[in-house]
PyMOL CGO cylinders between C-alpha atoms (Angstrom):
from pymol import cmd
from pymol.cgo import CYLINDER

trace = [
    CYLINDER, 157.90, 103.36, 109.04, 156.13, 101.05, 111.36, 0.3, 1, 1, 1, 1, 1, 1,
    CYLINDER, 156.13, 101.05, 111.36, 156.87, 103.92, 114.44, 0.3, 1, 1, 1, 1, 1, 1,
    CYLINDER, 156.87, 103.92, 114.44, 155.23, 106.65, 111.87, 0.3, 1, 1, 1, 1, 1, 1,
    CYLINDER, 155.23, 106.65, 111.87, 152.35, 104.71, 111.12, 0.3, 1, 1, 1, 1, 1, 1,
    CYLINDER, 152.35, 104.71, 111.12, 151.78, 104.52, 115.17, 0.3, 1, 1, 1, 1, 1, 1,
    CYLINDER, 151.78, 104.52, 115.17, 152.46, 107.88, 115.76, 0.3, 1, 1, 1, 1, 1, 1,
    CYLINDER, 152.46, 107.88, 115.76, 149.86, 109.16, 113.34, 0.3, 1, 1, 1, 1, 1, 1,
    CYLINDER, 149.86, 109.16, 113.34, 147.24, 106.56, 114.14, 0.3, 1, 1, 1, 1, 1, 1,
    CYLINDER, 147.24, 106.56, 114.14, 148.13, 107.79, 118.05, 0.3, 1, 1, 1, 1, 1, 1,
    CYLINDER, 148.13, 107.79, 118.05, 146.89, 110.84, 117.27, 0.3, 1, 1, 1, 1, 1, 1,
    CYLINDER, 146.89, 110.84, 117.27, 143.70, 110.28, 116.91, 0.3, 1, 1, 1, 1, 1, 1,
    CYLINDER, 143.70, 110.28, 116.91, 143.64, 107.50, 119.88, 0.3, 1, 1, 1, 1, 1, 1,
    CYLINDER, 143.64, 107.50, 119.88, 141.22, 109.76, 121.62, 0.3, 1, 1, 1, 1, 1, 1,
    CYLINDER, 141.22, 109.76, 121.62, 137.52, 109.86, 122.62, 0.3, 1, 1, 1, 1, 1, 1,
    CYLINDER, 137.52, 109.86, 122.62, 137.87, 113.86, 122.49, 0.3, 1, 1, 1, 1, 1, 1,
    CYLINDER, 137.87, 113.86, 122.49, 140.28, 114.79, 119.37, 0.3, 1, 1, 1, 1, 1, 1,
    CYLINDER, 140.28, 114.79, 119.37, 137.89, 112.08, 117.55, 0.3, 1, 1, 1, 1, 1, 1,
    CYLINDER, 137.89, 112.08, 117.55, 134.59, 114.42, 118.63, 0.3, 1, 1, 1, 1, 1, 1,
    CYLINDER, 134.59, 114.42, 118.63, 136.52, 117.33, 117.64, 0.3, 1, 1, 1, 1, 1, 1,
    CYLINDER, 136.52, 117.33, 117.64, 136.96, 116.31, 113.90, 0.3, 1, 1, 1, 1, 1, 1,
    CYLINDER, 136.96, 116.31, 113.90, 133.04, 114.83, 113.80, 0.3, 1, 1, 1, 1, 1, 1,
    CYLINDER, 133.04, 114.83, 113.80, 132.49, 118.80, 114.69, 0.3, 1, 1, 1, 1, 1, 1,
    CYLINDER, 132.49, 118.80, 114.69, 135.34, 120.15, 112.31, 0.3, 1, 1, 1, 1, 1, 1,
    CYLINDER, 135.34, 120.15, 112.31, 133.82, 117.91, 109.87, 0.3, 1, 1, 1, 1, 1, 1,
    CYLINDER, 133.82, 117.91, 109.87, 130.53, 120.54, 109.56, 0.3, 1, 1, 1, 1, 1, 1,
    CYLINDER, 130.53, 120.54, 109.56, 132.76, 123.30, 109.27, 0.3, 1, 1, 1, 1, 1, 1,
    CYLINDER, 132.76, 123.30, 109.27, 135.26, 125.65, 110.97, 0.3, 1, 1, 1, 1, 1, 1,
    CYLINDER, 135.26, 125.65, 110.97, 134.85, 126.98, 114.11, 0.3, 1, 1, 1, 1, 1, 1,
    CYLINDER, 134.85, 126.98, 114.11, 136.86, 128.92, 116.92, 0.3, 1, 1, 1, 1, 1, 1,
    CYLINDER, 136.86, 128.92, 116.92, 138.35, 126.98, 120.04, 0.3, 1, 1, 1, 1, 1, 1,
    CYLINDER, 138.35, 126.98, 120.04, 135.83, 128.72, 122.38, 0.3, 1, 1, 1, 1, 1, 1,
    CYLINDER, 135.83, 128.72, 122.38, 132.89, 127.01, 120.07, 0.3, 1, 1, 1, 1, 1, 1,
    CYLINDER, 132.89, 127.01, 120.07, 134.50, 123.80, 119.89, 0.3, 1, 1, 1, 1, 1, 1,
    CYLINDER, 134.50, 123.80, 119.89, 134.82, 123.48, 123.64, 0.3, 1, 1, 1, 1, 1, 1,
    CYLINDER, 134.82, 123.48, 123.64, 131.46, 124.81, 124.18, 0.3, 1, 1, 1, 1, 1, 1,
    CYLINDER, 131.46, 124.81, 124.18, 130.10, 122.29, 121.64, 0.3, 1, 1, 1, 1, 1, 1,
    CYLINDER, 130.10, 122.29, 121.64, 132.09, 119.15, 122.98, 0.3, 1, 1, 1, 1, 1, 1,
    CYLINDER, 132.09, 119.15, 122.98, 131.94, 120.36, 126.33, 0.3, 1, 1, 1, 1, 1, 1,
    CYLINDER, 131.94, 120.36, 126.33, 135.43, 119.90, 126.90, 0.3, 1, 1, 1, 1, 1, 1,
    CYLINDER, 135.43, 119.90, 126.90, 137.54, 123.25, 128.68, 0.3, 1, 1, 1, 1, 1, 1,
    CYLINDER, 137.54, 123.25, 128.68, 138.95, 126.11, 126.40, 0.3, 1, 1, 1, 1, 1, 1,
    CYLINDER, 138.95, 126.11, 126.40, 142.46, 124.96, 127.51, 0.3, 1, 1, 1, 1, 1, 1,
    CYLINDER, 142.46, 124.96, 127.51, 141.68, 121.10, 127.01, 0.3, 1, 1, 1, 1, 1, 1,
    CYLINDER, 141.68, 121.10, 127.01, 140.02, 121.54, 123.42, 0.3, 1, 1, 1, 1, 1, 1,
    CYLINDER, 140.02, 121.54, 123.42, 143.37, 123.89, 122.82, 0.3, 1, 1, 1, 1, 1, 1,
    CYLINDER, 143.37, 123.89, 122.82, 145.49, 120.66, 123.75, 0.3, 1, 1, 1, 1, 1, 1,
    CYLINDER, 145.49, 120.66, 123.75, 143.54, 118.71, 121.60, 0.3, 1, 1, 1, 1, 1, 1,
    CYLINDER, 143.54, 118.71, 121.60, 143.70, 121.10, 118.40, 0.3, 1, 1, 1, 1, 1, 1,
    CYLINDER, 143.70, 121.10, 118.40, 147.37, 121.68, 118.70, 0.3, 1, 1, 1, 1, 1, 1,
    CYLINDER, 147.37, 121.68, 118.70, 147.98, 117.70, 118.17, 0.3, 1, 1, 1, 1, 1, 1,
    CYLINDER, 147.98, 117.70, 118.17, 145.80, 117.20, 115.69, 0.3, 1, 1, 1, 1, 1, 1,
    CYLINDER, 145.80, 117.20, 115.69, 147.70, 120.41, 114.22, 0.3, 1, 1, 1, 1, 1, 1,
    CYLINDER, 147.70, 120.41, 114.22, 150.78, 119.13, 114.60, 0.3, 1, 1, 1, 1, 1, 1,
    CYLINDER, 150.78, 119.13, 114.60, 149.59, 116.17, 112.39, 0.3, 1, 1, 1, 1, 1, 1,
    CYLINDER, 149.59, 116.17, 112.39, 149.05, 117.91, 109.55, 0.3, 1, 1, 1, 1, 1, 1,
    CYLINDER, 149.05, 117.91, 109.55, 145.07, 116.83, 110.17, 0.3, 1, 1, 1, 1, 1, 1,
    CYLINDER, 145.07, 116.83, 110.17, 143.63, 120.54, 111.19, 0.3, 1, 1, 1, 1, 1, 1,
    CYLINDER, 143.63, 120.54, 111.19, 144.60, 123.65, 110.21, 0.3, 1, 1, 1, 1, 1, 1,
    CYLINDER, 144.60, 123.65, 110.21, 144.08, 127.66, 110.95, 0.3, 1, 1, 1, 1, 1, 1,
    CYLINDER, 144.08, 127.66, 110.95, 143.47, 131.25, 110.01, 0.3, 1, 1, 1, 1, 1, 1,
    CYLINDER, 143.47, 131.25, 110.01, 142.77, 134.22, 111.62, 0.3, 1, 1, 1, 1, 1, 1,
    CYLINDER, 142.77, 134.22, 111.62, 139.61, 136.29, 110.76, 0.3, 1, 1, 1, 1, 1, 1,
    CYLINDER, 139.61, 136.29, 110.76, 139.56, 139.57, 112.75, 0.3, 1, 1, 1, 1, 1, 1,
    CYLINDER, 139.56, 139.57, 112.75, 140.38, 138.43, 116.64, 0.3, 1, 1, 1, 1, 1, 1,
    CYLINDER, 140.38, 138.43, 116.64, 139.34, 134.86, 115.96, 0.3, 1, 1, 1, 1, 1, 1,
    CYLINDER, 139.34, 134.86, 115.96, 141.38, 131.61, 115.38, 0.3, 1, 1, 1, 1, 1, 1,
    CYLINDER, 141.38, 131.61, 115.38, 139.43, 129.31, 113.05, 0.3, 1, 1, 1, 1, 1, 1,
    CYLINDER, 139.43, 129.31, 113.05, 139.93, 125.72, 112.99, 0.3, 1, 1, 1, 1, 1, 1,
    CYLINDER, 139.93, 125.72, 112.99, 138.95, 123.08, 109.91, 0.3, 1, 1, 1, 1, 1, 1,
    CYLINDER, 138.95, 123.08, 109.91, 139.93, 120.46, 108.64, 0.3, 1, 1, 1, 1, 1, 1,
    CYLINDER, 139.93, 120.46, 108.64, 142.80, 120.67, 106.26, 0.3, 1, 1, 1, 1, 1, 1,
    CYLINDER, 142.80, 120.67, 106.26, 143.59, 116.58, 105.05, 0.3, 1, 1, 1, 1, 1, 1,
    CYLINDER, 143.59, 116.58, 105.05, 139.86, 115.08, 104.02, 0.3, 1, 1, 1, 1, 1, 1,
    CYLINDER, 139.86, 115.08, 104.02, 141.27, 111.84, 104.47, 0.3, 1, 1, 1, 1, 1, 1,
    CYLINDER, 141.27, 111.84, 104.47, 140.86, 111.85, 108.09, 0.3, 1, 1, 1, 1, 1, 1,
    CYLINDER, 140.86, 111.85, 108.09, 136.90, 111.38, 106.90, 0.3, 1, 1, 1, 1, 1, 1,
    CYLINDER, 136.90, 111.38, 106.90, 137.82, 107.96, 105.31, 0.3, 1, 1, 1, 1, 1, 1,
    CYLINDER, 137.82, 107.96, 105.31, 139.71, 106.95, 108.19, 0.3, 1, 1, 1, 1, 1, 1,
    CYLINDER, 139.71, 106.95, 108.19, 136.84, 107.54, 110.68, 0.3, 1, 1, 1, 1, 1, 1,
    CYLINDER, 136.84, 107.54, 110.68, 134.38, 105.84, 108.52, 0.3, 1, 1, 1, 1, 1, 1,
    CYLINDER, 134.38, 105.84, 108.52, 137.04, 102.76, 108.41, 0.3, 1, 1, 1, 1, 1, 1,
    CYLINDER, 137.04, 102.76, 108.41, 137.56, 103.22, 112.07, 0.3, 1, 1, 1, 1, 1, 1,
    CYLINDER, 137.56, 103.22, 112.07, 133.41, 102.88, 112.68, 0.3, 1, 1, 1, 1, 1, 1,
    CYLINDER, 133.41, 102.88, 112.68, 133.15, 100.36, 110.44, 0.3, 1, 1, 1, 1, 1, 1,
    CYLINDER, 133.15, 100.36, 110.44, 135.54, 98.04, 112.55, 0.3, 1, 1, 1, 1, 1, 1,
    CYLINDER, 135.54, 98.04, 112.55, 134.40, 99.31, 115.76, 0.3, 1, 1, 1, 1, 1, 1,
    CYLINDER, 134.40, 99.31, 115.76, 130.82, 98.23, 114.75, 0.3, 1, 1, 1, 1, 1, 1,
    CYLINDER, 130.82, 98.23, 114.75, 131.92, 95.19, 113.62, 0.3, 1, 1, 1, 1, 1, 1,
    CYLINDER, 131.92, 95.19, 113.62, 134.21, 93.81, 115.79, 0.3, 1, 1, 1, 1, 1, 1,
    CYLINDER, 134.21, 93.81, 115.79, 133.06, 95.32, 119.65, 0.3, 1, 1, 1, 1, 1, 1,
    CYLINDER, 133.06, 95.32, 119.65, 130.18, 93.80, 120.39, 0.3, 1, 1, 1, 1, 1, 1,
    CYLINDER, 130.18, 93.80, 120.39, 129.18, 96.40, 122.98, 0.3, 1, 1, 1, 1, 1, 1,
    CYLINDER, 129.18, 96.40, 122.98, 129.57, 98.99, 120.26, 0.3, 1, 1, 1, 1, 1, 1,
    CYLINDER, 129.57, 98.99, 120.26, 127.17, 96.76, 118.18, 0.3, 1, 1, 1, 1, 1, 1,
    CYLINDER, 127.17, 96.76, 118.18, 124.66, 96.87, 120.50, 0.3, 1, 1, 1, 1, 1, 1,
    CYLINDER, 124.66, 96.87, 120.50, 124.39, 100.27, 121.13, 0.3, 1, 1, 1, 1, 1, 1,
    CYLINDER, 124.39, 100.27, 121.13, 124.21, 100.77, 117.53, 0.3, 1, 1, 1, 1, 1, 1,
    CYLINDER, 124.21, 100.77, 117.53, 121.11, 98.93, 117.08, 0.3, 1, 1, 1, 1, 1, 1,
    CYLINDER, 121.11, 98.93, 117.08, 119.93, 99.92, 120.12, 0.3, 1, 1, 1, 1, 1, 1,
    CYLINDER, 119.93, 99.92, 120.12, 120.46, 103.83, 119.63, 0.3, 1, 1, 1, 1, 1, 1,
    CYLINDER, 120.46, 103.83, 119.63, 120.05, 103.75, 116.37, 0.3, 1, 1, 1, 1, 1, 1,
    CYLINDER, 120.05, 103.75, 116.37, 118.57, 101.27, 113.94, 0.3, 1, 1, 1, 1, 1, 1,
    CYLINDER, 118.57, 101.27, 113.94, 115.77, 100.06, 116.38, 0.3, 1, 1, 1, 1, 1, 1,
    CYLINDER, 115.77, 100.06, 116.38, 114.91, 103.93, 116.73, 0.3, 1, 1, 1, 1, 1, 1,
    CYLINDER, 114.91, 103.93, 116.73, 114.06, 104.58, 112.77, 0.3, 1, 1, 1, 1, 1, 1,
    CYLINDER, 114.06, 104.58, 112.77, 112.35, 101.72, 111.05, 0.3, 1, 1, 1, 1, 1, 1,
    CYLINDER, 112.35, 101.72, 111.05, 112.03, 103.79, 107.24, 0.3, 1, 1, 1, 1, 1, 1,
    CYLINDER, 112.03, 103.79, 107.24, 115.17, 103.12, 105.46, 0.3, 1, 1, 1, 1, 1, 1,
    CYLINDER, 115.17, 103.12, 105.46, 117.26, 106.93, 105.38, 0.3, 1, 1, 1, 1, 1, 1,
    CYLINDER, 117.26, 106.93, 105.38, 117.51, 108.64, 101.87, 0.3, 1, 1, 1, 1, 1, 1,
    CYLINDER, 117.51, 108.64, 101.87, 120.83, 107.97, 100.20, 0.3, 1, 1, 1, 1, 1, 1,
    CYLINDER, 120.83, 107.97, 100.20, 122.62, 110.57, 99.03, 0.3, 1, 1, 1, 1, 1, 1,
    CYLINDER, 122.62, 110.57, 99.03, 122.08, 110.06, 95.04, 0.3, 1, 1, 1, 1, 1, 1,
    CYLINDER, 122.08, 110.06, 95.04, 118.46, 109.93, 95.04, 0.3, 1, 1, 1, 1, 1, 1,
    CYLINDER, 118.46, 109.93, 95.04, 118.47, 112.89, 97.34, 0.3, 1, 1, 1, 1, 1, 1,
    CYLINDER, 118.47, 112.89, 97.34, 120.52, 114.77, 94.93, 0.3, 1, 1, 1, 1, 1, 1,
    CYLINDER, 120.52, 114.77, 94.93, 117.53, 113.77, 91.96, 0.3, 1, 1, 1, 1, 1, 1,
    CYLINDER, 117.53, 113.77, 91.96, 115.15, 114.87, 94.40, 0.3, 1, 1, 1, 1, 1, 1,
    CYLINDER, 115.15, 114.87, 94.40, 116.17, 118.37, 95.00, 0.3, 1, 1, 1, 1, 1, 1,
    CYLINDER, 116.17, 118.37, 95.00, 117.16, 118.72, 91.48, 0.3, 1, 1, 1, 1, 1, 1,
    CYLINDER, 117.16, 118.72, 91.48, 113.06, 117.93, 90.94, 0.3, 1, 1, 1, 1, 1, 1,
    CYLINDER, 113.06, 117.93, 90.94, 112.30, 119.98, 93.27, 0.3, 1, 1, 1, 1, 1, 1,
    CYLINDER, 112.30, 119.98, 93.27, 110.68, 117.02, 94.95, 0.3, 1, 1, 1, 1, 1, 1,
    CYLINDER, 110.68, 117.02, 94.95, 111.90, 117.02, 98.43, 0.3, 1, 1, 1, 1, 1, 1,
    CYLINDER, 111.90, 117.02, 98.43, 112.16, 119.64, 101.29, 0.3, 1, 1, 1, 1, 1, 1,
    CYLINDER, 112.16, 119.64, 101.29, 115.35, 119.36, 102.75, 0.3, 1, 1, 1, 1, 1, 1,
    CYLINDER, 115.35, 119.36, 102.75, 116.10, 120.61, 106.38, 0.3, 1, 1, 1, 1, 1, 1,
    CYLINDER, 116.10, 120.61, 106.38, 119.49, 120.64, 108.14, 0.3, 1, 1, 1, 1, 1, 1,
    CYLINDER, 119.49, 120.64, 108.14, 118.63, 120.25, 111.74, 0.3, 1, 1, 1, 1, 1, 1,
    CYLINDER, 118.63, 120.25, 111.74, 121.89, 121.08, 113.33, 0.3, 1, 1, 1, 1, 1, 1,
    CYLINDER, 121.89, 121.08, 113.33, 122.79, 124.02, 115.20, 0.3, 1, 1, 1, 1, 1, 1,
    CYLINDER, 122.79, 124.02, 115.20, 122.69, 126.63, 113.19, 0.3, 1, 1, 1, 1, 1, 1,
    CYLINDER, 122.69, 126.63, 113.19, 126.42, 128.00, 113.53, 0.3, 1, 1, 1, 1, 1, 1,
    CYLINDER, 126.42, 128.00, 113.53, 127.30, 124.67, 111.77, 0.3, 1, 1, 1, 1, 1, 1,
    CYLINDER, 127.30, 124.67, 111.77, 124.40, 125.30, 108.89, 0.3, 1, 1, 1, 1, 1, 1,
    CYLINDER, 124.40, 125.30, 108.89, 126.59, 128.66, 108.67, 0.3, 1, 1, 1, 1, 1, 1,
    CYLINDER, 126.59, 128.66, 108.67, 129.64, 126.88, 108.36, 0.3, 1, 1, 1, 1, 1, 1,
    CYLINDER, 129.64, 126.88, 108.36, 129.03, 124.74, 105.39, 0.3, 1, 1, 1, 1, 1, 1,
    CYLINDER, 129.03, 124.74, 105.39, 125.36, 123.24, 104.36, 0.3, 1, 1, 1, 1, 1, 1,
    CYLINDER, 125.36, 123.24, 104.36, 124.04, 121.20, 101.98, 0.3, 1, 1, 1, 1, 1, 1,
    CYLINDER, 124.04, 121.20, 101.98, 122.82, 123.23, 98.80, 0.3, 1, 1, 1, 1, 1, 1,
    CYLINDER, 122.82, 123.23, 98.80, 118.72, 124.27, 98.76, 0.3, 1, 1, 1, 1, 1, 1,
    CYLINDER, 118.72, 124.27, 98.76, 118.92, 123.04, 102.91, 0.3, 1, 1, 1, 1, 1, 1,
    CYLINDER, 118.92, 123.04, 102.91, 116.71, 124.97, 105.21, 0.3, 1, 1, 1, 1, 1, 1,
    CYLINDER, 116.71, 124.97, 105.21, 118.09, 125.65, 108.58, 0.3, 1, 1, 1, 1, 1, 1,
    CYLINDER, 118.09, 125.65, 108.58, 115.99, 124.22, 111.37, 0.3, 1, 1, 1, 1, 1, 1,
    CYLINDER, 115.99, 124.22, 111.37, 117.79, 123.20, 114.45, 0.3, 1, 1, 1, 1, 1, 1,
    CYLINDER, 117.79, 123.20, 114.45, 115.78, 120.32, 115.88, 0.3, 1, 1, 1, 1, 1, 1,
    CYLINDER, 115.78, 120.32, 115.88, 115.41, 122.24, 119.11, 0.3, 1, 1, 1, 1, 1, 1,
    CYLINDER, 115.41, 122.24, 119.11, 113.38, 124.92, 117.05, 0.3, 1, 1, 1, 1, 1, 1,
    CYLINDER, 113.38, 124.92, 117.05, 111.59, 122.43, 115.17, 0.3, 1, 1, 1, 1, 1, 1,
    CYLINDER, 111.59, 122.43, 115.17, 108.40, 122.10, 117.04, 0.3, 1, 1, 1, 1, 1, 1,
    CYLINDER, 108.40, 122.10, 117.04, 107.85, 125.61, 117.36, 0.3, 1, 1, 1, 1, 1, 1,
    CYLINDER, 107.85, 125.61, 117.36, 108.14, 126.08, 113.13, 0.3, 1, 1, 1, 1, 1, 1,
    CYLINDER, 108.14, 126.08, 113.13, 106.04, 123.04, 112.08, 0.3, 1, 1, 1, 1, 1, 1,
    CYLINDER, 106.04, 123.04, 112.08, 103.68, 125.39, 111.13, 0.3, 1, 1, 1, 1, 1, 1,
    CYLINDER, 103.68, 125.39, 111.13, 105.66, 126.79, 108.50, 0.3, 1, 1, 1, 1, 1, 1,
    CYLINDER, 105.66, 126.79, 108.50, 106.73, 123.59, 107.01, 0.3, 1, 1, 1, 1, 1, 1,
    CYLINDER, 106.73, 123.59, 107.01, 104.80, 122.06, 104.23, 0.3, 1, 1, 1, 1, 1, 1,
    CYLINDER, 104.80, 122.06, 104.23, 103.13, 118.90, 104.38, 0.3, 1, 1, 1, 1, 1, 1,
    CYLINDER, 103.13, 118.90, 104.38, 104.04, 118.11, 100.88, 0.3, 1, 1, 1, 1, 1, 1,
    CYLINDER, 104.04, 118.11, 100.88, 106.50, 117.05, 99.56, 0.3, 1, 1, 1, 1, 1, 1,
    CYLINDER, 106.50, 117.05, 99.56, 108.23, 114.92, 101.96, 0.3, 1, 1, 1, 1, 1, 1,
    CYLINDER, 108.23, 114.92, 101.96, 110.74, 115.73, 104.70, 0.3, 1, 1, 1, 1, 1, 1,
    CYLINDER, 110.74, 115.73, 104.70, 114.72, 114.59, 104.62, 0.3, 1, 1, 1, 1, 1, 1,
    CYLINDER, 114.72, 114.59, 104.62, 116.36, 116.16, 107.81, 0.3, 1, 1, 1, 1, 1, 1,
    CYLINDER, 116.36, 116.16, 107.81, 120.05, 115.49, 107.96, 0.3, 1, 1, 1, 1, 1, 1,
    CYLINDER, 120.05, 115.49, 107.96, 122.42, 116.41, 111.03, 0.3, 1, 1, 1, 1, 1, 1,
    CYLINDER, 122.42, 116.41, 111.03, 126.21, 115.78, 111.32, 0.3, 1, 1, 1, 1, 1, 1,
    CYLINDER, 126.21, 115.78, 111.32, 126.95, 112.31, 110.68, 0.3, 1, 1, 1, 1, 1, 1,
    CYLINDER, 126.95, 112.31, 110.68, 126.36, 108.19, 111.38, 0.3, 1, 1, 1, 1, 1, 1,
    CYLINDER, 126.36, 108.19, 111.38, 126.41, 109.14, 115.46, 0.3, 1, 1, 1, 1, 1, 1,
    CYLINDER, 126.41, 109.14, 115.46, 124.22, 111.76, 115.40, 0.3, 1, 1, 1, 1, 1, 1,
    CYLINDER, 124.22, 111.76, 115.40, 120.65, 111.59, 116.70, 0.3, 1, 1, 1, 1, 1, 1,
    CYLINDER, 120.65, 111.59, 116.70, 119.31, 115.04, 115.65, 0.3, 1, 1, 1, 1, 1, 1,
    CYLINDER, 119.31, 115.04, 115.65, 117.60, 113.83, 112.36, 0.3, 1, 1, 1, 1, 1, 1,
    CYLINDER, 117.60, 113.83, 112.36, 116.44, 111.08, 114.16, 0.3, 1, 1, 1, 1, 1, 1,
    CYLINDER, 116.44, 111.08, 114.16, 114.61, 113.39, 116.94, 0.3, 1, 1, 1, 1, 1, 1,
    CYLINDER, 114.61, 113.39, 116.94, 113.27, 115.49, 113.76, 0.3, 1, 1, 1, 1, 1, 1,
    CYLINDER, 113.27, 115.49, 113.76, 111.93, 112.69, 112.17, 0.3, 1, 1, 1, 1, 1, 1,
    CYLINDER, 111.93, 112.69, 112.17, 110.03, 111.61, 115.67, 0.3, 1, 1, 1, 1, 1, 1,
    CYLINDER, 110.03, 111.61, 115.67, 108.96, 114.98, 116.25, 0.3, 1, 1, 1, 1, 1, 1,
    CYLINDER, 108.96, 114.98, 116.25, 107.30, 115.37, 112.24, 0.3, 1, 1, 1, 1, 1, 1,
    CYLINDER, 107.30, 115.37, 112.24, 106.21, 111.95, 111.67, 0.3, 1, 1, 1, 1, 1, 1,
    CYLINDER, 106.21, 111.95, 111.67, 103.15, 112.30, 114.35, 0.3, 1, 1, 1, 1, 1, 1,
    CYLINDER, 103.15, 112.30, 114.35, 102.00, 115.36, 113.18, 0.3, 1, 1, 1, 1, 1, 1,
    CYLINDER, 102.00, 115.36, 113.18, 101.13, 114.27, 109.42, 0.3, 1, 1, 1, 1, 1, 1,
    CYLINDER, 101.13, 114.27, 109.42, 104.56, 115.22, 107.72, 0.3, 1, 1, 1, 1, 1, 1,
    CYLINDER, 104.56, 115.22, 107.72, 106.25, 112.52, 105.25, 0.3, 1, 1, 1, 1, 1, 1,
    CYLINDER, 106.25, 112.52, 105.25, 110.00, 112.51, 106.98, 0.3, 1, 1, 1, 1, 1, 1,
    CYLINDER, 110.00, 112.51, 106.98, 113.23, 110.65, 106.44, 0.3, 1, 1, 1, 1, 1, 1,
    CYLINDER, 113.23, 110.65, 106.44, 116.60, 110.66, 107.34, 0.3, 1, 1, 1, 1, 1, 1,
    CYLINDER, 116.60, 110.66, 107.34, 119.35, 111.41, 105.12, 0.3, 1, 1, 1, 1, 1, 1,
    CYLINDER, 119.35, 111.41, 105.12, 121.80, 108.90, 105.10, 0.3, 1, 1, 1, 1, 1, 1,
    CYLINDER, 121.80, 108.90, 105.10, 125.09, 109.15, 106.72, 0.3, 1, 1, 1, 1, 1, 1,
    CYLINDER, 125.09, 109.15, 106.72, 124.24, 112.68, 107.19, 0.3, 1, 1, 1, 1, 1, 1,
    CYLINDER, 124.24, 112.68, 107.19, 126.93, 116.57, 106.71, 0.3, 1, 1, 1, 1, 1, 1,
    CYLINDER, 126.93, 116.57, 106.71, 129.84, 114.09, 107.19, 0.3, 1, 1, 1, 1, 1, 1,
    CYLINDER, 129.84, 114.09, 107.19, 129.54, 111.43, 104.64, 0.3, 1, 1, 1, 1, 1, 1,
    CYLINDER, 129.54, 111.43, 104.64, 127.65, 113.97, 101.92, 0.3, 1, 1, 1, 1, 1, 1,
    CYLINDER, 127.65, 113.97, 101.92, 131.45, 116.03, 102.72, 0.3, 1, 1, 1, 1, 1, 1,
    CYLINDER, 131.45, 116.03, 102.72, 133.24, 112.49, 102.42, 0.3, 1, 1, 1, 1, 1, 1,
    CYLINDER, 133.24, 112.49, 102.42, 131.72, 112.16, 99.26, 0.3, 1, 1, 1, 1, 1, 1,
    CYLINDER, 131.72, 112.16, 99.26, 132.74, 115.00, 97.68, 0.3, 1, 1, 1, 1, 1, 1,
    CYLINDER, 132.74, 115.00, 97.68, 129.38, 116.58, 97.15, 0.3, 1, 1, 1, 1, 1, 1,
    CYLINDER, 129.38, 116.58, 97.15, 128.36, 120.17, 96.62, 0.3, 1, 1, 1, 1, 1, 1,
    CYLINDER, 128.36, 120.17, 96.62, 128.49, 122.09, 100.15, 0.3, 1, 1, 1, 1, 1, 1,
    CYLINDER, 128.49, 122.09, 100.15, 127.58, 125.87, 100.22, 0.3, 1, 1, 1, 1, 1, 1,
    CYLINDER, 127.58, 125.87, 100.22, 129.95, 127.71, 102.53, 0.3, 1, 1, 1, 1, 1, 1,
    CYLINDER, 129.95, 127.71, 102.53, 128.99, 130.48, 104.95, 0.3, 1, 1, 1, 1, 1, 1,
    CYLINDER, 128.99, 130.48, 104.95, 126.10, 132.84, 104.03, 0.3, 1, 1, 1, 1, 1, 1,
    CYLINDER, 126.10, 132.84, 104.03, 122.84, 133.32, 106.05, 0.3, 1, 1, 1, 1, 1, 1,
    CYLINDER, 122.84, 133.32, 106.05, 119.80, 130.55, 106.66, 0.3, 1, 1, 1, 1, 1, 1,
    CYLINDER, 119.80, 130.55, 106.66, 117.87, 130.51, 103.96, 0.3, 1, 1, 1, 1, 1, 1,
    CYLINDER, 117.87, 130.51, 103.96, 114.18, 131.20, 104.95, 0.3, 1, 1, 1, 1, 1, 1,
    CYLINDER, 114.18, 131.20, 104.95, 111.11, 129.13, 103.88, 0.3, 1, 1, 1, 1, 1, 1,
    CYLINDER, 111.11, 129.13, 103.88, 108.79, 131.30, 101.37, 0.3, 1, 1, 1, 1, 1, 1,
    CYLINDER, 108.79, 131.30, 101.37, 105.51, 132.65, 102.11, 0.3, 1, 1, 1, 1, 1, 1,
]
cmd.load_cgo(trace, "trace")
């Protein structure tokens, strides 16, 4: 038992097959946009896939010519957020950079996901998913507005000033919603981060709205 325990946790003992579920994690995508997004070969990401496959962890379907990938145990999602936990805790390198990457870059608190939940229920919030938008497509948060960050200072003049801002991205690592929030803050908007971001609201078992087209701010 000891042997299957190391064979699964070997599965995930790489940097790459560990990206590739952070991106599986938004949604399911095709080899060819996995490898673009984690900038690893077709043929590498393929490698990659097929293990975690093998595992039981990802799964497949065809849609037309396309193979889509997602994730097919949600329990992999705990296990990352154990793995972090003891990598932050216990590396001190990987401490470091997450102070230095991340909490010394955002002072305000993020929004956690319960009072965000009250707030869009209100009607109180304006909530903006800042990831590419394939992964919006994907699977979103419910009422989210799709604004990749790198179209987001082009659009601020579409955005309201009132109420605030959350902008949420993929997950604990990712520094999309924190660019948002630097890029809005200056300009007069009320912004925050959502916390944990797409990954942990998934982890959590909250609503997600799958597939369907961006929804557009109204006029």
């Amino acid at each position: 038992m000891f042997g299957y325990l190391a064979e699964t946790a070997g599965v995930l003992a790489s940097p790459s097959r560990i990206e590739l579920l952070d991106l599986l994690a938004q949604g399911e995508r095709s080899v060819e946009e996995l490898s673009e997004a984690s900038h690893l070969s077709v043929a590498n990401a393929s490698q990659h896939l097929q293990r975690l496959r093998r595992a039981g962890i990802v799964g497949r379907r065809r849609k037309g010519r396309q193979i889509l990938y997602e994730l097919t145990d949600e329990r992999v999602l705990d296990l990352m957020a154990v793995l972090r936990g003891m990598a932050e805790s216990n590396h001190a390198a990987a401490e470091r950079i997450l102070k230095h990457s991340y909490l010394e870059r955002d002072k305000l608190p993020p929004v956690a996901r319960d009072e965000l939940l009250e707030r869009l229920r209100k009607q109180s919030v304006t909530l903006i998913d800042v990831r590419p938008e394939i992964e919006y497509q994907a699977a979103h948060i419910p009422g989210a507005l799709s604004i990749p960050v790198m179209t987001l200072p082009e659009r601020l003049g579409g955005l309201p000033k009132r109420p605030q801002i959350v902008a949420y991205c993929r997950g604990p690592y990712c520094v999309m919603a924190y660019k948002a929030v630097e890029l809005l803050r200056p300009v007069g908007y009320r912004a925050r981060r959502l916390d944990g971001g797409f990954m942990e609201w998934r982890r959590a078992g909250l609503p997600m709205v799958r597939g369907g087209a961006p929804a557009q701010l109204e006029t």
